[in-house]
C-alpha positions as CSV (number, residue, x, y, z in Angstrom):
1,X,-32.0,14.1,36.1
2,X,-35.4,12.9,37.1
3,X,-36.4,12.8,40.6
4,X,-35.1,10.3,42.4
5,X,-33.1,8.9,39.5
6,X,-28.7,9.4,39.7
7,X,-27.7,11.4,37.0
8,X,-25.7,9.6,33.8
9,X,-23.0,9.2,33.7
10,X,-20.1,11.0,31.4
11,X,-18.4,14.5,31.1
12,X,-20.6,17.3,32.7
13,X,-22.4,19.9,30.6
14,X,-19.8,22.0,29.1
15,X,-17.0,19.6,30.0
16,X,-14.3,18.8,26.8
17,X,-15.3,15.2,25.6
18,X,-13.0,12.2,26.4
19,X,-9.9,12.1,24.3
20,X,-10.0,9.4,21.9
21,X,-6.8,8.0,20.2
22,X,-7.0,8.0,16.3
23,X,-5.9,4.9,14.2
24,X,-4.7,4.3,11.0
25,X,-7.7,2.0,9.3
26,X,-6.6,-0.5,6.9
27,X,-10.0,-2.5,7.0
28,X,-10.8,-1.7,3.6
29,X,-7.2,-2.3,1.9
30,X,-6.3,-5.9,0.7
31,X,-3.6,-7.5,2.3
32,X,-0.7,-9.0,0.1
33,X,0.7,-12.5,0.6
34,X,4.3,-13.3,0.3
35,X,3.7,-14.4,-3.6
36,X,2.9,-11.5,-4.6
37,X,4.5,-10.7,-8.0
38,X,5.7,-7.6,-9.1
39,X,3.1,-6.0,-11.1
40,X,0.1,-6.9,-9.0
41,X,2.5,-5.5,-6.1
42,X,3.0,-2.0,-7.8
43,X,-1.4,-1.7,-8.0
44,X,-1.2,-2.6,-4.3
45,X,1.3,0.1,-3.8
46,X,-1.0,2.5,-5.6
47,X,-4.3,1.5,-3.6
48,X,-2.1,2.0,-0.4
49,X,-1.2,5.4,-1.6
50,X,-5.0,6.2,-2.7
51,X,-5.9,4.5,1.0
52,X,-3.5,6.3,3.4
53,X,-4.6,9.7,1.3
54,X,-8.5,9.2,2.3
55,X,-6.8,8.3,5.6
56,X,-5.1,11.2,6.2
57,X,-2.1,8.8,7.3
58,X,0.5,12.2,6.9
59,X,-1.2,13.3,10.2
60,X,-0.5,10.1,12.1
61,X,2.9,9.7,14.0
62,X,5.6,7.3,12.1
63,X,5.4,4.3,14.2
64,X,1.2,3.9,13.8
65,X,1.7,4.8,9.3
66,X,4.5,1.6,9.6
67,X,2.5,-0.5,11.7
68,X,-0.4,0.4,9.5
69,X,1.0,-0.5,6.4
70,X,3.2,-3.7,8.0
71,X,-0.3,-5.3,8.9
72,X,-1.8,-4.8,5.9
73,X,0.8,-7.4,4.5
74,X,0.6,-11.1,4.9
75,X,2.7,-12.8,7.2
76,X,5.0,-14.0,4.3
77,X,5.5,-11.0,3.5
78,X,6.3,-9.3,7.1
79,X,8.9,-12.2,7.4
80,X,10.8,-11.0,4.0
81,X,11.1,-7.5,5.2
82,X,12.3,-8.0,8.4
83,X,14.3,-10.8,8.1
84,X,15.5,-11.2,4.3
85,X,15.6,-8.2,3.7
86,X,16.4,-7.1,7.3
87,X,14.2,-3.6,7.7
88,X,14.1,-2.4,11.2
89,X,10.4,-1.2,11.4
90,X,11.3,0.2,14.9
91,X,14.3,2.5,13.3
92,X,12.8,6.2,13.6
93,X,14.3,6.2,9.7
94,X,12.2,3.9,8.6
95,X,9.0,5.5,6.5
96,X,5.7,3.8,4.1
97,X,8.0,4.8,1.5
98,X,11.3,3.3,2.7
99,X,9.7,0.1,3.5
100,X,7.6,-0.2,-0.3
101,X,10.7,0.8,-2.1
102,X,12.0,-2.1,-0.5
103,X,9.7,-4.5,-1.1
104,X,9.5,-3.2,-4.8
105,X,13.1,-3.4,-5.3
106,X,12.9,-7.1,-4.0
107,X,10.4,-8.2,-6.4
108,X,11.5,-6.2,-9.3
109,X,14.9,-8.2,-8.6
110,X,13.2,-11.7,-8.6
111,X,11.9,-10.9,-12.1
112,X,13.7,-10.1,-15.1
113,X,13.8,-7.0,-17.2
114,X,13.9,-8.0,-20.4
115,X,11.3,-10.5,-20.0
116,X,8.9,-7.7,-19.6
117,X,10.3,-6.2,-22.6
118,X,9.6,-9.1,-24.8
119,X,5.9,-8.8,-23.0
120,X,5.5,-5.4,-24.1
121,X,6.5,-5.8,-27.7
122,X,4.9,-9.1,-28.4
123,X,1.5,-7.4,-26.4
124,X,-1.4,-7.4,-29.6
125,X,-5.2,-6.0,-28.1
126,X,-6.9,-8.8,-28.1
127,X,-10.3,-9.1,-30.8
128,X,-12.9,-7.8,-28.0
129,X,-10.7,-5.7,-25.8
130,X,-11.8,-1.9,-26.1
131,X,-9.1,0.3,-26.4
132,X,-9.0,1.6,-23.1
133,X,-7.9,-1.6,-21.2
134,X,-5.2,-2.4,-24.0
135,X,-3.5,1.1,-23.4
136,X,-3.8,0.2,-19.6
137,X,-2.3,-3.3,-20.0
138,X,0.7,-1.7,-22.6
139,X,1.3,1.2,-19.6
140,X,2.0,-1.6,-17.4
141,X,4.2,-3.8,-19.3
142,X,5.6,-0.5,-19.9
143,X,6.3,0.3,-16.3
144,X,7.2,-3.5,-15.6
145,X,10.1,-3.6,-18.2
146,X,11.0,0.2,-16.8
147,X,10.9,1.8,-20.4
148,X,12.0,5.2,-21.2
149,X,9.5,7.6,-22.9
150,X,11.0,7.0,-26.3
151,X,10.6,3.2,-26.4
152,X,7.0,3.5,-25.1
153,X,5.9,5.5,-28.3
């Protein structure tokens, strides 16, 4: 310090730095309303995946990865899972991956199967889609109407 100045404050020289608690970030994740259909739902799934990967979520404790991924959905949404569909966010068995697969289930059962069927059969590429996007779109009707390998080819 300089003469007759107090010294600043914080750790002293040498001292271990202040402990800071780590959090989960979902600022950059989109949050999903309670309309959310089924397909659009299993993209969010994926960017959650992609999102707690970067995040390292693994390395955080259970209760901040389902409080993470709990506030990242709308309020509709929380409200379905907890009350229709009655998952205990607070139950040390509850995971990410036990509360999607719930919510996936839900909406896959609010949607029929062989509707998505008929989508991916009647699916044509349209006259200036590249090639590219029409495989994408015919992977997801494909994963929509849950088709085996043989009936994808």
């Amino acid at each position: 310090p300089v003469s007759g100045q107090p010294a600043a404050a914080g750790p002293a020289p040498g001292a271990d730095p202040p402990h800071r608690r780590r959090v989960l970030d979902i600022t950059g994740l989109e949050k999903i309303d309670g309309d959310i259909e089924f397909t659009p739902f299993r993209r969010w799934r994926e960017a959650w995946r992609v999102h707690a990967h970067r995040q390292q979520a693994s390395t955080f404790p259970r209760d901040e990865q389902v409080y993470a991924l709990v506030s990242a959905l709308g309020r509709d949404l929380q409200q379905t899972l907890t009350v229709t569909l009655r998952v205990d966010i607070d139950d040390p068995d509850t995971t990410t991956d036990s509360i999607l697969d719930t919510l996936q289930a839900h909406l896959r059962s609010k949607r029929g199967i062989a509707i998505d069927g008929i989508r991916f059969h009647d699916r044509k590429q349209g006259p200036n889609e590249n090639f590219d996007a029409y495989r994408i779109a015919l992977e997801e009707l494909a994963d929509a109407a849950e088709l085996c390998d043989h009936c994808r080819n």
